[in-house]
Every structure is written in C-alpha cells, then in structure tokens.
C-alpha positions as CSV (number, residue, x, y, z in Angstrom):
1,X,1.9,-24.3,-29.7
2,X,3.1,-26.3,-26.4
3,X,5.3,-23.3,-25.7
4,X,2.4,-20.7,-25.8
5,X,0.7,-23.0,-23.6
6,X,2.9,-23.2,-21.1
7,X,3.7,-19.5,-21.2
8,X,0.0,-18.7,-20.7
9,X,-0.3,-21.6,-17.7
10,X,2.5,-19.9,-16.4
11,X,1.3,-16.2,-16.7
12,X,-2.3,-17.8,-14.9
13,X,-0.5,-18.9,-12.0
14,X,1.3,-15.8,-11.3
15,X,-1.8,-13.8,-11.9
16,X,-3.8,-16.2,-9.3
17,X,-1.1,-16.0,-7.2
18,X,-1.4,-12.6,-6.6
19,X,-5.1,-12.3,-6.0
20,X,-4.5,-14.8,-3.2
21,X,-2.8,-13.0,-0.8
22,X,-3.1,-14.1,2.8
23,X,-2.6,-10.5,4.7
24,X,-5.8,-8.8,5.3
25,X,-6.1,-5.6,8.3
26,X,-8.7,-7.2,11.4
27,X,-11.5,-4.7,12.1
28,X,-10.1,-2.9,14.7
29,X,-7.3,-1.9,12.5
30,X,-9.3,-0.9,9.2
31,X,-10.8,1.4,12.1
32,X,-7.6,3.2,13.4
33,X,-6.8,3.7,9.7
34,X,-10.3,4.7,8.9
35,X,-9.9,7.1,11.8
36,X,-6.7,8.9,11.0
37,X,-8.0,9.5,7.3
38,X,-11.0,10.1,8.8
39,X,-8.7,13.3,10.7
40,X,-7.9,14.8,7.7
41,X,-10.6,14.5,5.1
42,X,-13.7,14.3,7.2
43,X,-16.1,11.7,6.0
44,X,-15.4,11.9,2.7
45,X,-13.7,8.3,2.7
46,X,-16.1,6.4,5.2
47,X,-17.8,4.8,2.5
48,X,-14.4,4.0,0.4
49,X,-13.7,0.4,0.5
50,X,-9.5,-0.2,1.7
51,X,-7.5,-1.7,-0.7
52,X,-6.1,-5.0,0.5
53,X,-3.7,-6.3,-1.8
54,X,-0.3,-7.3,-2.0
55,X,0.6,-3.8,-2.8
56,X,-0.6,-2.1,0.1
57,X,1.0,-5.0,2.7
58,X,5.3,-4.8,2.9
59,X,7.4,-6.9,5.4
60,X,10.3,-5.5,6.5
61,X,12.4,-7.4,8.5
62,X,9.9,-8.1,11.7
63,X,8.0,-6.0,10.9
64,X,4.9,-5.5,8.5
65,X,4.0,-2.1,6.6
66,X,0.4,-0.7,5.8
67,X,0.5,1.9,3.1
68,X,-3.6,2.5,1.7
69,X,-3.5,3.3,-1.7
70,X,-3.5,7.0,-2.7
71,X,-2.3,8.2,0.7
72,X,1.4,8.0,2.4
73,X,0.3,7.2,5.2
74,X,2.3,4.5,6.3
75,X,1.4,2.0,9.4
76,X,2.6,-0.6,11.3
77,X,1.0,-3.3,12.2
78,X,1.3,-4.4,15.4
79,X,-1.5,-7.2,16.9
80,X,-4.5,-6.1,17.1
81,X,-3.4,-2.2,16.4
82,X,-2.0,-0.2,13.4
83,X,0.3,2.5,15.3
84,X,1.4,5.6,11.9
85,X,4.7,6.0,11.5
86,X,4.4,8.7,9.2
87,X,3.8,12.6,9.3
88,X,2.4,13.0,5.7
89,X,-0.2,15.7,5.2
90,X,-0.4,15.8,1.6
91,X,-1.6,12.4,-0.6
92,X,-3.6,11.9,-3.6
93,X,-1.3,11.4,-6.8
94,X,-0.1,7.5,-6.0
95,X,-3.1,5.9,-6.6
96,X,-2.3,2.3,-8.8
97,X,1.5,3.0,-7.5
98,X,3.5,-0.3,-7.4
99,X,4.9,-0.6,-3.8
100,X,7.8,-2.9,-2.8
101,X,10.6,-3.0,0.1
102,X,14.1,-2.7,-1.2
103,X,17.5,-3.2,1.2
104,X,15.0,-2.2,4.7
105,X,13.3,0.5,2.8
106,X,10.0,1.3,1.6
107,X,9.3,2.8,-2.3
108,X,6.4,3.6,-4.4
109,X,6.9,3.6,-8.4
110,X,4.3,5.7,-10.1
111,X,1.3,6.2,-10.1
112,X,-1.8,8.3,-10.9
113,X,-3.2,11.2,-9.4
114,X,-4.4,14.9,-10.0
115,X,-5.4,13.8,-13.7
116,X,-1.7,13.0,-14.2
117,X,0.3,10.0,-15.0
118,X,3.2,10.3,-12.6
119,X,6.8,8.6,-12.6
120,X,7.9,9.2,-9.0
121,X,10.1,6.8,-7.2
122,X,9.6,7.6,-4.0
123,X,11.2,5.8,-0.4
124,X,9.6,6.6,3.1
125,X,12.4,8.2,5.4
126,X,12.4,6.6,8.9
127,X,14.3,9.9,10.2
128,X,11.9,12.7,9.2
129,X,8.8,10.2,8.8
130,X,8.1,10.9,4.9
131,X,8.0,9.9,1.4
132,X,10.6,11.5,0.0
C-alpha cells in the first residue's frame, strides 16, 4: 500500500509540474502571432484562445521556439517580438501533437487532425523553413 502511495505522490508532482509552466507569450506577441494566422484564415481564429503550455514553448540552445498548436508555424521569440521562421501554408492535422527539441532540432509526434488519428514524426528544417 506505501508503494501505491508513493507512486501516486509521485505521478501528482509530475502532473503539477507540468501545469506550472513559467513561459507565457506578452501581449504584443500573442498579437504578431494572432496576426500572421490572422493572414491566412481571416478571422476565423480571433476568438480561439492560444495554447500556452509546455508543448507549444521549446528552447533550443539560446534560443526559444513558439509552435501554436494545430499550425507549423513556428516562431522565435525574441523580446518583446515573435519574428516566423517558417514558410508553412498548410496546418491543421497536429492538434494534441507532443512537441520536444532533440540534438538542435524541433519534432512533433502525432497528433489529431482531419477526423484522423495521425502518427507523424515530423522535425522543422532550418534550410527550406518546414516541417518535414
């Protein structure tokens, strides 16, 4: 019984842990971001709250990563500025992806989208600015 206790203190502090993540995006980078989706699919995300969790933040080296859920777009942030790094036109099947930095590289695992379950692994190429 003392085991199962611990393991579930255990699992609680990993689960809190997560929720608590420091990075948020300031207001006048949820706007540049709001604004570049905003360039693509009209309004039809200005009411869509941002995800802000520890799967949409990645350091890398210096420097830290924005990737919004269900999209590849892919931003740095920089100050008070999110400058894109990527040249993705088509999104919409990584929603719920897990994203984590291997080796200087960005990947997304999974994910949901188009009424599909999908099993991509995917890495964001710095030379031709895609997920890939």
């Amino acid at each position: 019984m003392r085991k199962l206790s611990n393991y579930f203190w255990f699992v609680f502090v990993i689960i809190s842990a997560n929720r608590c993540f420091a990075q948020h995006l300031n207001s006048k980078q949820e706007k540049i971001i709001r604004q570049t989706i905003s360039a693509q699919f009209g309004d039809a995300f200005d009411n869509e709250a941002i995800k802000e969790d520890q799967n949409a933040f990645k350091i890398i080296g210096n420097d830290t990563l924005f990737n919004p859920e269900g999209f590849h777009y892919v931003f740095k942030l920089i100050g008070d500025s999110a400058v894109r790094l990527d040249h993705s036109i088509w999104h919409g099947a990584n929603f719920r992806r897990f994203l984590f930095a291997y080796d200087t590289n960005l990947f997304a695992l999974g994910g949901y989208g188009f009424f599909t379950t999908n099993n991509n692994l995917e890495y964001f190429n710095y030379k031709t600015r895609y997920f890939t």
